[in-house]
Structure formats: C-alpha cells, structure tokens
C-alpha positions as YAML, in Angstrom:
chain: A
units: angstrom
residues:
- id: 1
  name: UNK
  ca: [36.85, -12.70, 2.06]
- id: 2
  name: UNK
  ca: [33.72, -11.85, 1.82]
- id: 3
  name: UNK
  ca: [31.30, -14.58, 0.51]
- id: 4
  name: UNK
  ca: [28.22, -12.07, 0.33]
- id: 5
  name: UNK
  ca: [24.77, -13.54, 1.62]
- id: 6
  name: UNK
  ca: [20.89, -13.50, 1.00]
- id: 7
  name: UNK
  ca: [18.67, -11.82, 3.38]
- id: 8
  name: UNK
  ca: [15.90, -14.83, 3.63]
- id: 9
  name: UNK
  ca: [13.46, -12.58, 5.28]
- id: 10
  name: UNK
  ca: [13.67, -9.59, 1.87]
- id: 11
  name: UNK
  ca: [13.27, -12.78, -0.37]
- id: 12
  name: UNK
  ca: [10.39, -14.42, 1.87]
- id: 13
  name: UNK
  ca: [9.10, -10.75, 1.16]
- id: 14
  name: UNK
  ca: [9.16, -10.66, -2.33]
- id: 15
  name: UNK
  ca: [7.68, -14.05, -2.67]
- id: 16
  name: UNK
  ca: [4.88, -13.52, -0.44]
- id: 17
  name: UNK
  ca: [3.77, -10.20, -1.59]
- id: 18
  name: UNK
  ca: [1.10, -9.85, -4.25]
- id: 19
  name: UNK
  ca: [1.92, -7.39, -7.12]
- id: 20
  name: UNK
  ca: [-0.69, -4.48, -7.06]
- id: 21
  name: UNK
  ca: [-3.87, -4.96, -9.10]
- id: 22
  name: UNK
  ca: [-3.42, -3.92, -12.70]
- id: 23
  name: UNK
  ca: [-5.78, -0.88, -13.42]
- id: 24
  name: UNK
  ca: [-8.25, -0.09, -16.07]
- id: 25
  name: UNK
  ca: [-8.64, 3.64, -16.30]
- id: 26
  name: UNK
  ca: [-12.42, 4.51, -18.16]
- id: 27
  name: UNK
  ca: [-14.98, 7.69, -18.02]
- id: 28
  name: UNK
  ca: [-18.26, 8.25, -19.60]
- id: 29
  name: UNK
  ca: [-18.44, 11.28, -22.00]
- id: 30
  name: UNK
  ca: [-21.17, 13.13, -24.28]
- id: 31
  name: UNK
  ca: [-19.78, 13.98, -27.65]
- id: 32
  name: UNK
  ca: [-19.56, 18.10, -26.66]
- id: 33
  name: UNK
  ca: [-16.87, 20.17, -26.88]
- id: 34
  name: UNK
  ca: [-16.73, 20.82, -23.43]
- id: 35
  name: UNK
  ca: [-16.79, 16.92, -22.78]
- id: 36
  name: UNK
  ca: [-13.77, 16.75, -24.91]
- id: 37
  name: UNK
  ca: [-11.60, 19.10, -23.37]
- id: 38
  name: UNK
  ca: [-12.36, 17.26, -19.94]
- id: 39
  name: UNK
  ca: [-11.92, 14.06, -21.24]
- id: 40
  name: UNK
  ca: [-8.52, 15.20, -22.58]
- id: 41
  name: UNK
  ca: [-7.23, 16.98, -19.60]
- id: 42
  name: UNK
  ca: [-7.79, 13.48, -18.33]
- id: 43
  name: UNK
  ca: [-6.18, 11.51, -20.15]
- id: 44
  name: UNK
  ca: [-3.46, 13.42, -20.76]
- id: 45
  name: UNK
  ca: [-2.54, 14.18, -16.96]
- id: 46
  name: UNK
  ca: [-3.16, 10.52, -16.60]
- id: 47
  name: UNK
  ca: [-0.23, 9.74, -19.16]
- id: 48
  name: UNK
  ca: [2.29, 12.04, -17.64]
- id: 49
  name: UNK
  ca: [1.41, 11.96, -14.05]
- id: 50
  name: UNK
  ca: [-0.30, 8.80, -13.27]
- id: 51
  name: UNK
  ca: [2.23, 6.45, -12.85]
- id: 52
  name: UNK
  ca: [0.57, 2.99, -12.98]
- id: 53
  name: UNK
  ca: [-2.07, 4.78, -15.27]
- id: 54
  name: UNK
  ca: [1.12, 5.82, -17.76]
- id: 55
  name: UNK
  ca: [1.04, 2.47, -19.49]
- id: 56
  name: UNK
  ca: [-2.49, 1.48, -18.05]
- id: 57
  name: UNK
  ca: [-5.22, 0.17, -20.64]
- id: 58
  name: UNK
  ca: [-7.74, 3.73, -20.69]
- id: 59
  name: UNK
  ca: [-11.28, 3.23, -22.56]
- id: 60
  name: UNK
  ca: [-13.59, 6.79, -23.12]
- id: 61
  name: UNK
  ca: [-16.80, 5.80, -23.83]
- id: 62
  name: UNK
  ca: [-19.31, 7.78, -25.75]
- id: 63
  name: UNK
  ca: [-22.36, 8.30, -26.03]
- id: 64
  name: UNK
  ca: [-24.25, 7.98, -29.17]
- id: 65
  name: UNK
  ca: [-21.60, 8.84, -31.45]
- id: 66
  name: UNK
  ca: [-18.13, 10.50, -31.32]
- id: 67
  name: UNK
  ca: [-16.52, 13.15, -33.12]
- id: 68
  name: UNK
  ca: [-13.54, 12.02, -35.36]
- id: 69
  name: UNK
  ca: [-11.33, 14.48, -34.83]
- id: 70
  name: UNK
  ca: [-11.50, 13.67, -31.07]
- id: 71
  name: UNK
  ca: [-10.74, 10.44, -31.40]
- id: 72
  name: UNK
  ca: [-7.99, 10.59, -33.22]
- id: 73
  name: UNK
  ca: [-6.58, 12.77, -30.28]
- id: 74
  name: UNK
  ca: [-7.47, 9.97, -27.92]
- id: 75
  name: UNK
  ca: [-5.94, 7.18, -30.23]
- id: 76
  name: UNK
  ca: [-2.23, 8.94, -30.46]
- id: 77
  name: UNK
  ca: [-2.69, 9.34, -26.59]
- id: 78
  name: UNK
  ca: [-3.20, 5.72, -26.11]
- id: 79
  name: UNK
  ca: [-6.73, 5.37, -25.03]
- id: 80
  name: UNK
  ca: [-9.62, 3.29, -26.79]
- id: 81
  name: UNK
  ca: [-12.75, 5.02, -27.29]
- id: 82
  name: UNK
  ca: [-16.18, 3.20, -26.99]
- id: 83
  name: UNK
  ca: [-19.30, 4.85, -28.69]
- id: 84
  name: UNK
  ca: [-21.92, 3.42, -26.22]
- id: 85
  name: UNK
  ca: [-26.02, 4.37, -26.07]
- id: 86
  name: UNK
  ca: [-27.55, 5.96, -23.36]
- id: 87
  name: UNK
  ca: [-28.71, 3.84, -20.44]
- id: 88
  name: UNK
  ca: [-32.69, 2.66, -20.38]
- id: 89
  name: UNK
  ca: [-35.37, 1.98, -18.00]
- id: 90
  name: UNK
  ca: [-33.94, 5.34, -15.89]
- id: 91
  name: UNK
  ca: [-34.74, 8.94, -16.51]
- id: 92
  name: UNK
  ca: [-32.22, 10.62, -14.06]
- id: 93
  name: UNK
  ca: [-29.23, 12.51, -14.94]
- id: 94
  name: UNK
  ca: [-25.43, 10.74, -14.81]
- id: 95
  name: UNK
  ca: [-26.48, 6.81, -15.31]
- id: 96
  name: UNK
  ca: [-24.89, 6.84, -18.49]
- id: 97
  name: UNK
  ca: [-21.76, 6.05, -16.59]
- id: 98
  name: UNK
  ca: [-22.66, 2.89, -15.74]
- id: 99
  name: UNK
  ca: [-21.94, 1.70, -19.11]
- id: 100
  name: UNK
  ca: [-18.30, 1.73, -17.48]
- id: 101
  name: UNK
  ca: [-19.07, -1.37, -16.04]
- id: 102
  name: UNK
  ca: [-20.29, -3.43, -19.07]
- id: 103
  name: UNK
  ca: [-15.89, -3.60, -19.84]
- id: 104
  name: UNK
  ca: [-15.79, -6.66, -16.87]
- id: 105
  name: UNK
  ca: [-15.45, -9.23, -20.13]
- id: 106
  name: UNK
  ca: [-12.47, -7.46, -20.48]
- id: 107
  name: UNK
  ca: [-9.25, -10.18, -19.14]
- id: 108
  name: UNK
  ca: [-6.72, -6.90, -19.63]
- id: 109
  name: UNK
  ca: [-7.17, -5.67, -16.01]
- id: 110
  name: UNK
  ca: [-7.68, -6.70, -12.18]
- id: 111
  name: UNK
  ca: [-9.48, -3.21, -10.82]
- id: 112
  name: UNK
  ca: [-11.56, -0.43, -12.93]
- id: 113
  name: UNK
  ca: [-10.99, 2.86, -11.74]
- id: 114
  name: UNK
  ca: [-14.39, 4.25, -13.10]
- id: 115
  name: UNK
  ca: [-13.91, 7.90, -13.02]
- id: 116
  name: UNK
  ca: [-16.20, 11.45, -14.01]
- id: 117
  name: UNK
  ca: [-14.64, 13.29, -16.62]
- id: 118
  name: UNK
  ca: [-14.34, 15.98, -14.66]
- id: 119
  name: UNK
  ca: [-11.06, 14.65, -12.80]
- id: 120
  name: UNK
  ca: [-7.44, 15.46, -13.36]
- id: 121
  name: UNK
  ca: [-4.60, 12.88, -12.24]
- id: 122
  name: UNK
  ca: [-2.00, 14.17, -10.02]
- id: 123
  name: UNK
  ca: [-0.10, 11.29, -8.96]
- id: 124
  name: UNK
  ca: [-0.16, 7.71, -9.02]
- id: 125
  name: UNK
  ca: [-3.87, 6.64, -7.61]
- id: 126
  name: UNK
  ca: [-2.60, 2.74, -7.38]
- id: 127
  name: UNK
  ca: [-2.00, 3.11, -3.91]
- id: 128
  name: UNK
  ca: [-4.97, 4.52, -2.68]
- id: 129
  name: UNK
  ca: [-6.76, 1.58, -4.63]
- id: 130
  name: UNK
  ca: [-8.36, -1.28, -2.33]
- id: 131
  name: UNK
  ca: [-7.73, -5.10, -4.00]
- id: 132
  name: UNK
  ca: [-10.43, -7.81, -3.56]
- id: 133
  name: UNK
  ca: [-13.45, -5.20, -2.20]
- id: 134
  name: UNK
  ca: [-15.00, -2.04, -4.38]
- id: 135
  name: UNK
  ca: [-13.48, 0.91, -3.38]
- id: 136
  name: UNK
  ca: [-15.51, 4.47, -3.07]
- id: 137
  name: UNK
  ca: [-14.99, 7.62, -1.43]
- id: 138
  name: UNK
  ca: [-17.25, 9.83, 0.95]
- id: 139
  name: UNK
  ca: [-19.00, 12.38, -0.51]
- id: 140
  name: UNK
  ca: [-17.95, 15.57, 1.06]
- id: 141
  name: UNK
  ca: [-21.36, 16.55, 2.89]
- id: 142
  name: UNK
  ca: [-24.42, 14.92, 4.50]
- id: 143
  name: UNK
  ca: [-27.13, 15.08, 1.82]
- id: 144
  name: UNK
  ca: [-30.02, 14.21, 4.11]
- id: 145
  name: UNK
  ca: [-31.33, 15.31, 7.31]
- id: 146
  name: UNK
  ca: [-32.03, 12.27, 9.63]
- id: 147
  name: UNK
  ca: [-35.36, 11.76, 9.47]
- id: 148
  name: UNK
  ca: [-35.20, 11.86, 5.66]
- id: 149
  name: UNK
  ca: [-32.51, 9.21, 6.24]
- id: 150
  name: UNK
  ca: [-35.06, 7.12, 8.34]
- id: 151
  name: UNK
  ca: [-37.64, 7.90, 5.47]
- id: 152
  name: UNK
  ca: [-35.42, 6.29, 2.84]
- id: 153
  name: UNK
  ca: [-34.24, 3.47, 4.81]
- id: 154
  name: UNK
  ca: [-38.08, 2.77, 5.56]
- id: 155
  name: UNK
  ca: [-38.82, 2.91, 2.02]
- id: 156
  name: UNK
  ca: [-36.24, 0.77, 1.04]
- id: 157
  name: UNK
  ca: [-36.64, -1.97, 3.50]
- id: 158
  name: UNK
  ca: [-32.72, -1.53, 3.49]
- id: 159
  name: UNK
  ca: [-30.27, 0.58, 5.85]
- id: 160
  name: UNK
  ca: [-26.46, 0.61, 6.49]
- id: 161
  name: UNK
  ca: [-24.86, -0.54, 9.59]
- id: 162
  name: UNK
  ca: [-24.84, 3.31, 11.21]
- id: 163
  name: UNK
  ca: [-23.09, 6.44, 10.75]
- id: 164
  name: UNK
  ca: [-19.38, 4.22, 9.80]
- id: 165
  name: UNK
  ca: [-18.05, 7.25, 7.38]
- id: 166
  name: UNK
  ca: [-16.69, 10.86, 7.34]
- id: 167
  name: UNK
  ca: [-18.37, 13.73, 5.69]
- id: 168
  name: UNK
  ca: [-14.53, 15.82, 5.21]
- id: 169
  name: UNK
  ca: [-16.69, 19.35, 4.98]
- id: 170
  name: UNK
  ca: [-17.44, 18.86, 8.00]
- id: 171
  name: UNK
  ca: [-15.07, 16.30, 9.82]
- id: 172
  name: UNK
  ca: [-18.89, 14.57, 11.40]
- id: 173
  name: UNK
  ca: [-19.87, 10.96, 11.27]
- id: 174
  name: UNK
  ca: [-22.62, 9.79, 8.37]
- id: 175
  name: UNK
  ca: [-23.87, 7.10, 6.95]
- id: 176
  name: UNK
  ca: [-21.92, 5.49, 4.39]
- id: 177
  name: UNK
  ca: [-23.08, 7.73, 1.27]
- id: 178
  name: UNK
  ca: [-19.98, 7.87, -1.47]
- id: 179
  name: UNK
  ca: [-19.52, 10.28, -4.41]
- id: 180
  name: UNK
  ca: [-19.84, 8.28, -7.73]
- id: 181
  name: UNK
  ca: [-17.20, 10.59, -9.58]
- id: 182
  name: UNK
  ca: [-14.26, 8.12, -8.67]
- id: 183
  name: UNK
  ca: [-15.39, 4.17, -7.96]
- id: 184
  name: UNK
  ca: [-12.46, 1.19, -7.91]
- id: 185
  name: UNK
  ca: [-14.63, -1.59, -8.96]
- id: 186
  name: UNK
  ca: [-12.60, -5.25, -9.27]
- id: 187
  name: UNK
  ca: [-13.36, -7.14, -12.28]
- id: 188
  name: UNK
  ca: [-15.30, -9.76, -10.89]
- id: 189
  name: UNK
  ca: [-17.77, -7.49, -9.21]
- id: 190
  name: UNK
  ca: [-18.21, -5.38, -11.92]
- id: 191
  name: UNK
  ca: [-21.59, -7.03, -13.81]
- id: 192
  name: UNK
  ca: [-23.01, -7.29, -10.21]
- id: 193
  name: UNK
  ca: [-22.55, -3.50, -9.18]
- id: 194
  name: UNK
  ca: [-24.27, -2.72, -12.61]
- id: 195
  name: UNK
  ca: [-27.32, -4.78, -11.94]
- id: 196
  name: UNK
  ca: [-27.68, -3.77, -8.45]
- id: 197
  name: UNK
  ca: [-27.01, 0.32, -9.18]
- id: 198
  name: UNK
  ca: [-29.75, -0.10, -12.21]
- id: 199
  name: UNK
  ca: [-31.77, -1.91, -9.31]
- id: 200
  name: UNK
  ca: [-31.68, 0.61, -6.64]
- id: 201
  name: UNK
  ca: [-31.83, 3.39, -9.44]
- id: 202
  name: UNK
  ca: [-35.49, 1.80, -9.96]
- id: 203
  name: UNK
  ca: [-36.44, 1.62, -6.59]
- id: 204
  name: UNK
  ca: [-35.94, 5.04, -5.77]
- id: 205
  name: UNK
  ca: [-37.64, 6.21, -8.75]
- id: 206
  name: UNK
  ca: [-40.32, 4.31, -7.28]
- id: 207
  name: UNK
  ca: [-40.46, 5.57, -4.00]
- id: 208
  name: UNK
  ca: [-40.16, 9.00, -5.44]
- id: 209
  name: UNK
  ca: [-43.53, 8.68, -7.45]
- id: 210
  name: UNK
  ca: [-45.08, 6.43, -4.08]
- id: 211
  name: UNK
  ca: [-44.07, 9.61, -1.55]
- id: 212
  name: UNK
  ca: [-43.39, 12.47, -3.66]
- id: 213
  name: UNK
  ca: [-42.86, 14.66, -0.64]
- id: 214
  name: UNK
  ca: [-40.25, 12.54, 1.28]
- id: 215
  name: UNK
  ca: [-37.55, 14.09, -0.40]
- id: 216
  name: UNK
  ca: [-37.18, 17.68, -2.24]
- id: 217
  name: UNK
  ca: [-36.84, 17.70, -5.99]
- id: 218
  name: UNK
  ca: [-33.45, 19.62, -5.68]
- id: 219
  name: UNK
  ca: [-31.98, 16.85, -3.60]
- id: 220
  name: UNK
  ca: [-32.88, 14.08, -5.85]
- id: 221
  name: UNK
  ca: [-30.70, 15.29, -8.90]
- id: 222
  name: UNK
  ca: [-28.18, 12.72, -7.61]
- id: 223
  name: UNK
  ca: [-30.52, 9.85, -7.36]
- id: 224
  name: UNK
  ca: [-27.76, 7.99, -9.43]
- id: 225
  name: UNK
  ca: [-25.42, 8.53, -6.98]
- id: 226
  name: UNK
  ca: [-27.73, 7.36, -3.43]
- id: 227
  name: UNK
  ca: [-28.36, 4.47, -5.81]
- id: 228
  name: UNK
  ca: [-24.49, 3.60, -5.78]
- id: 229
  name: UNK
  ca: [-25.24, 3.76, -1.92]
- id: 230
  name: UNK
  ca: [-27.99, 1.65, -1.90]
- id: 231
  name: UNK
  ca: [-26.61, -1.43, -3.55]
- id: 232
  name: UNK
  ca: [-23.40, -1.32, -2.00]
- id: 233
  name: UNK
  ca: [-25.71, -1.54, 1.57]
- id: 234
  name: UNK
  ca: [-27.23, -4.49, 0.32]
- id: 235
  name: UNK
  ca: [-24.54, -6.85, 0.41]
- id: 236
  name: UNK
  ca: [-21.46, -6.00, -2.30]
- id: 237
  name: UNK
  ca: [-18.25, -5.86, -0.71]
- id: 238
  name: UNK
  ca: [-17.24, -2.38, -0.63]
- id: 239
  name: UNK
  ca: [-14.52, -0.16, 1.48]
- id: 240
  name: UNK
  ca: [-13.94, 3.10, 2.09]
- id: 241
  name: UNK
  ca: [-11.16, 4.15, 0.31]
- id: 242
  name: UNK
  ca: [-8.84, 7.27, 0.83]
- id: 243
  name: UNK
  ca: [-10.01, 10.90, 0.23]
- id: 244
  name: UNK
  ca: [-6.95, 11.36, -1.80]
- id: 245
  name: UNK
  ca: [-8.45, 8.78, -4.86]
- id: 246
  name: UNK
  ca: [-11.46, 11.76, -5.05]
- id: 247
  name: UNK
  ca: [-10.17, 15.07, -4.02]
- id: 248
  name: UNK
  ca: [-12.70, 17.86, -4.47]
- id: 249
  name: UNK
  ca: [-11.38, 21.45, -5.37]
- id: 250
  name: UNK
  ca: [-14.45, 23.33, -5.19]
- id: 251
  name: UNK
  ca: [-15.74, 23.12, -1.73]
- id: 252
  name: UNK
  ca: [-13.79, 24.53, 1.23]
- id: 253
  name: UNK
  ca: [-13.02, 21.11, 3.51]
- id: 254
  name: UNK
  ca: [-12.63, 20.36, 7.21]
- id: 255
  name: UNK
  ca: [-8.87, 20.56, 6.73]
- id: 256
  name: UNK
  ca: [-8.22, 18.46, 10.31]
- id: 257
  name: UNK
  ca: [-10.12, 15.93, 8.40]
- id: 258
  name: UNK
  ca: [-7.63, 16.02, 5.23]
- id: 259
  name: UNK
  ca: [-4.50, 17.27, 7.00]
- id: 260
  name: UNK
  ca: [-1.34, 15.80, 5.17]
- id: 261
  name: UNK
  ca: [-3.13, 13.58, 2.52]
- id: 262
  name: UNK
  ca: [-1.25, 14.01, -1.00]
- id: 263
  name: UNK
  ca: [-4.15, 13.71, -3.27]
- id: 264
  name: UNK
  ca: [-3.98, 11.89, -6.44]
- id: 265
  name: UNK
  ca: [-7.35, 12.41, -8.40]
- id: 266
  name: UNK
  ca: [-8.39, 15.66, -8.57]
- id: 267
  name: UNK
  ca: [-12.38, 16.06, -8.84]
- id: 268
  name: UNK
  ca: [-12.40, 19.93, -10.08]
- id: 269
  name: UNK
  ca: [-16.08, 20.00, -11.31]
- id: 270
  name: UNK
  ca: [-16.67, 23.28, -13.26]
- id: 271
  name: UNK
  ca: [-13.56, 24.76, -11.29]
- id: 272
  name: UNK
  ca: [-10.98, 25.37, -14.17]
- id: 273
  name: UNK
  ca: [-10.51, 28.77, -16.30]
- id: 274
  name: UNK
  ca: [-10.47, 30.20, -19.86]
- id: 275
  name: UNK
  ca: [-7.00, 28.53, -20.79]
- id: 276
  name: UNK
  ca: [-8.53, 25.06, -19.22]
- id: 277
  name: UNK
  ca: [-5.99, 25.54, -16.18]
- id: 278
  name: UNK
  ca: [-7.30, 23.93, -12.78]
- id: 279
  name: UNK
  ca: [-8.25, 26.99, -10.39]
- id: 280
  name: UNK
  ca: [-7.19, 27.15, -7.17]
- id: 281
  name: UNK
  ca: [-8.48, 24.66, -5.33]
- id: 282
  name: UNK
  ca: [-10.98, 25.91, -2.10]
- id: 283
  name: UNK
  ca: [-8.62, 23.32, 0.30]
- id: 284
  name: UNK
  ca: [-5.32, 24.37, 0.77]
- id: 285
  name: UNK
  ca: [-3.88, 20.23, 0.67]
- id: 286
  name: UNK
  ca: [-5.25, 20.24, -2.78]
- id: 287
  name: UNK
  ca: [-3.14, 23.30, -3.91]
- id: 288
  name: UNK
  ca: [0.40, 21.45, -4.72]
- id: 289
  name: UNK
  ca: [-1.40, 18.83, -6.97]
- id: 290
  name: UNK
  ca: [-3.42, 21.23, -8.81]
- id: 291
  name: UNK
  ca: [-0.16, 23.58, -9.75]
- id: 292
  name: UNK
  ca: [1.29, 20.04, -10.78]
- id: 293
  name: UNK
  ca: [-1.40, 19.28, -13.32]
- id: 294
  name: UNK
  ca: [-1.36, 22.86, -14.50]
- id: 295
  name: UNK
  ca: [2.00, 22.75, -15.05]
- id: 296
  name: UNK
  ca: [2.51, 19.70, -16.70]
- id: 297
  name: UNK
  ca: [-0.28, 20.56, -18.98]
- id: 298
  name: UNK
  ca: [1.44, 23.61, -19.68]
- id: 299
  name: UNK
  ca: [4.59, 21.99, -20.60]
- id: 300
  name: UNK
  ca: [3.05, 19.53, -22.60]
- id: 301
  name: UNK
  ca: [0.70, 21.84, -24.49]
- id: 302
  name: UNK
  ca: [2.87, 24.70, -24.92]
- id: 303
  name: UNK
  ca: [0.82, 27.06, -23.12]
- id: 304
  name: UNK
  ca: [1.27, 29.82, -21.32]
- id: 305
  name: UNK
  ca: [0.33, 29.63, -17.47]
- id: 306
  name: UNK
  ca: [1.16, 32.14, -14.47]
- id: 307
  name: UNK
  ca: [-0.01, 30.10, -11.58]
- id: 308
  name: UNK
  ca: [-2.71, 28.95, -9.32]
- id: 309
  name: UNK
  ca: [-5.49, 31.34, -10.38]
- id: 310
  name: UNK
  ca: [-8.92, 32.00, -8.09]
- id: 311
  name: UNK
  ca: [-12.32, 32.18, -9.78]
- id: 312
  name: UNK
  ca: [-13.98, 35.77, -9.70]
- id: 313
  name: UNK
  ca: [-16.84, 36.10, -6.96]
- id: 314
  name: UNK
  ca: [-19.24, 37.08, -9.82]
- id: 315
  name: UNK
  ca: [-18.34, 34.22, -11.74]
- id: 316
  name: UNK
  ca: [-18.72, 32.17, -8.50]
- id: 317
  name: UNK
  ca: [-22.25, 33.48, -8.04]
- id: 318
  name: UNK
  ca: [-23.58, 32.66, -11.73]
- id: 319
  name: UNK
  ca: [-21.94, 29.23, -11.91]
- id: 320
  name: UNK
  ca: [-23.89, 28.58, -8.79]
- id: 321
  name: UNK
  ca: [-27.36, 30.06, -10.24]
- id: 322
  name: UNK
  ca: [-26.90, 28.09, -12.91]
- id: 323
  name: UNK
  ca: [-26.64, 25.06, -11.06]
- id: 324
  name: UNK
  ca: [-29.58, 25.44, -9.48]
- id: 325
  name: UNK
  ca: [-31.47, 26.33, -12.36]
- id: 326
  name: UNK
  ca: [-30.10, 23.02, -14.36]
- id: 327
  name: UNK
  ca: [-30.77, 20.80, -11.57]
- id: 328
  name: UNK
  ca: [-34.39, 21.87, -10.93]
- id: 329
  name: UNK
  ca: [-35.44, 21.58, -14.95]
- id: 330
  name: UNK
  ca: [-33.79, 18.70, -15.03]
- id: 331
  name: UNK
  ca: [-35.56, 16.91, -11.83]
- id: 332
  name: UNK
  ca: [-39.09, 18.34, -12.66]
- id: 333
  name: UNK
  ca: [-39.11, 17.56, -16.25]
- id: 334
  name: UNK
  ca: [-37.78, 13.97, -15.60]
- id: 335
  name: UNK
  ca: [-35.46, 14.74, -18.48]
- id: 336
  name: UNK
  ca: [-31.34, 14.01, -18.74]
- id: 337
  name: UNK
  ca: [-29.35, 17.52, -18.43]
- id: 338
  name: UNK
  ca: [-26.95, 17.75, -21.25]
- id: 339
  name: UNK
  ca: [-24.42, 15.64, -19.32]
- id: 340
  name: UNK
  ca: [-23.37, 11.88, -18.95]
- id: 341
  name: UNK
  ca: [-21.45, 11.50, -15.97]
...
C-alpha cells in the first residue's frame, strides 16, 4: 500500500521563501506623436511578453497635458496615465522622469521599475529585479577620463568606493556610473532617491557654472543621469543589477562581457524603422529578443513584418549628426530638448 508522504524539506521551502516583489511598471512621456508610439510599443510588449508585468499595475505619466485619443489607447491596454508638470529648479534635459518617483504613496506595489520610453519588454524582467536595495544597470561606456573623474569627485566632496562596475562596450572596470533608462527603485526608497537625484542635479549645475571648463558641454547633456550616480554614492542602498534588465541595441558590446544573458528590457533608443519594428540590434545576444518583440507586435497589430532589418549607413550617419547637433543646443542654451526622459 502505498500511504504517500510529504517531502518536509519542499514544504520548509515554500514556507521560507518570500514571494517576488510585486512590480509597478511607469515611464515619463511628452505628449508627441513620436512619444506615443514609444510609449505604446511599451506597453503593449509589456502586456504580451512581460510576464509579471502582464497583470502588473503600469502608470504613463505626462507631461503638461495628454492627448485623448492616446489615452484612451492606454486605458483599453490597462495602464493609468498621469498628466504631470515639468520638473523645477533644473534646466537639463530628461529630469522630467523623476516625477516617476512621486507614485511611492502608492500601497499597490513593492518595487518600481522606472523605465525610458524608449524600451521594449522581451521577457519577464522580475527576475533580474533586486528586492530590499535599488537596482540600476551600468551604462555601457566610461563617460569620463580619470582625471575628470578626480575633478568631479573633488568638486563634490563625494566619490564611490573605486572602479566596482563593468562598462559591457568594453568589458573594463569603472566607477559605478548607471544608465537612468531602466532603475528598480523599492517603494520605501522612492521619496529619498527623488530628493537626493534633485540634490545632486543642483550640485552639478553648480559646479558647472563654479569650473566651467572641468567638463565639456557635450558630455554634460546627461547631467541627469551622473546625478542618479551621485546620490546613489552618497549613501542609498543600491546594487548592480543584471545587463539583461537594460539591454542596449544600438551600440556594438564586448560580447565576452554579455555572452549567454537572455535580455528582458530592450533599450532601442532611436533604433527602430518606418513600420515601428525594432532594428537589428548592434549585439548579436540581443537579436532573439528583438525578433520576439517584432513579432509579437506584428501579430498583435496585424502588420506586416519580414524580419530583423539593419538601419542604412546613411541613415546611421544623420541620426548621429543630429545627435550631436541636439545635444550641443540643448547644453549651451541651458534649454530642455523636446524630450522628457
């Protein structure tokens, strides 16, 4: 006969382990057309491939206003849209999206994924997600030279504990410097990141005026983002979370670095064509998620697609002029760019 039994250890298991943090999915947006269709490629790949992010709470905020035909769109996909105003007391480009981080009154949620618009879901980001510390990603190059490093940290009168992080373009130790596209921020910490990014926003615009030749313009477009740096250094409790939660697709990466990592946020910047397909990305790795999203959205949509498609050199080559010549009006005119994130 047999009188069947309970494995003690399986049920000691399942007792002892803590369910995984519930997520809040969110993004900053400007009320453009070409904000909408990122915020929608979003959102929708986030419904159909994001597994904890299916059923996940997801709030868009906008700025100023919103359009209602958008929202509508957003509504029957299950996100809430916030109309928000711009951030004060800082002239540089992207610190709208730390309006992100006024939803920590929110009790719906254990972690916000904070998140550019400019990123497509792949697969479930949940696991990738650090509990109890804020999580953030390396950026994918060394912005400064070292003594511009020792500049800042002098300037500052605060430095990180060494070179503890991975630039993946290069595969070479930095100092921990994180891309702000994709941030895991636990609820409790949330109202203290804000007032310590604003903070270090304002200190750097400070020592920008105080040395103006410490750093060039061009390199101070993402003053937003060192800030994210900068506060985290000065005492949050932050971790260095997988390159798969913030997966660029338009820089070619050190792919020893990123060898066997199944990304699940794609950060595709400007990289996507025509039809709003995700070109191929520069990194091989990245190449099975992208086709993923493309073909989901496909499906979804009703759209033709053909496959993984690569951007035209010449097209390459203007995007990048253009860059450059956004960047530089918007850094010597101390004006925002006509983005929020």
């Amino acid at each position: 006969t047999n009188y069947g039994f309970i494995d003690i250890s399986v049920l000691s298991d399942s007792l002892t382990t803590p369910p995984p943090p519930r997520l809040l999915l969110t993004c900053v947006a400007e009320n453009t057309p070409g904000f909408h269709a990122r915020v929608e490629l979003l959102v929708g790949s986030a419904r159909r491939l994001g597994g904890s992010l299916e059923t996940c709470p997801i709030v868009v905020n906008v700025v100023g206003s919103v359009d209602e035909a958008f929202a509508l769109r957003l509504e029957r996909a299950g996100a809430e849209v916030r109309v928000v105003s711009r951030v004060e007391r800082s002239g540089f480009a992207h610190a709208n999206k730390l309006r992100m981080l006024e939803l920590h009154d929110r009790q719906d949620f254990d972690v916000l994924l904070a998140v550019d618009c400019d990123v497509a879901v792949a697969a479930d980001p949940a696991p990738h997600v650090p509990d109890g510390a804020i999580g953030v990603v390396p950026t994918d190059m060394d912005a400064f030279t070292e003594p511009q490093w020792r500049a800042i940290f002098a300037g500052l009168g605060s430095a990180p504990d060494g070179r503890s992080v991975t630039a993946t373009t290069t595969g070479q130790p930095m100092y921990p410097y994180f891309n702000s596209g994709v941030v895991a921020v636990p609820r409790e910490h949330c109202a203290a990141l804000f007032a310590a990014w604003m903070q270090a926003m304002e200190d750097l615009d400070e020592l920008w005026r105080r040395e103006p030749d410490l750093i060039p313009p061009a390199r101070r477009f993402y003053t937003e983002q060192l800030a994210l740096a900068v506060a985290l250094w000065r005492g949050l409790p932050w971790t260095a979370a997988s390159r798969e939660l913030n997966f660029p697709t338009h820089v070619d990466l050190h792919e020893p670095t990123v060898a066997g990592m199944r990304p699940a946020l794609l950060h595709y910047h400007a990289e996507v064509d025509r039809a709003g397909f995700l070109l191929r990305p520069r990194c091989r790795v990245a190449e099975a998620a992208a086709e993923r999203v493309n073909r989901s959205r496909a499906d979804a949509l009703g759209l033709p697609y053909k496959g993984l498609q690569s951007r035209p050199l010449a097209d390459r080559a203007r995007l990048l002029v253009e860059r450059s010549r956004i960047r530089a009006q918007a850094v010597r005119r101390r004006i925002r760019p006509a983005s929020a994130t």
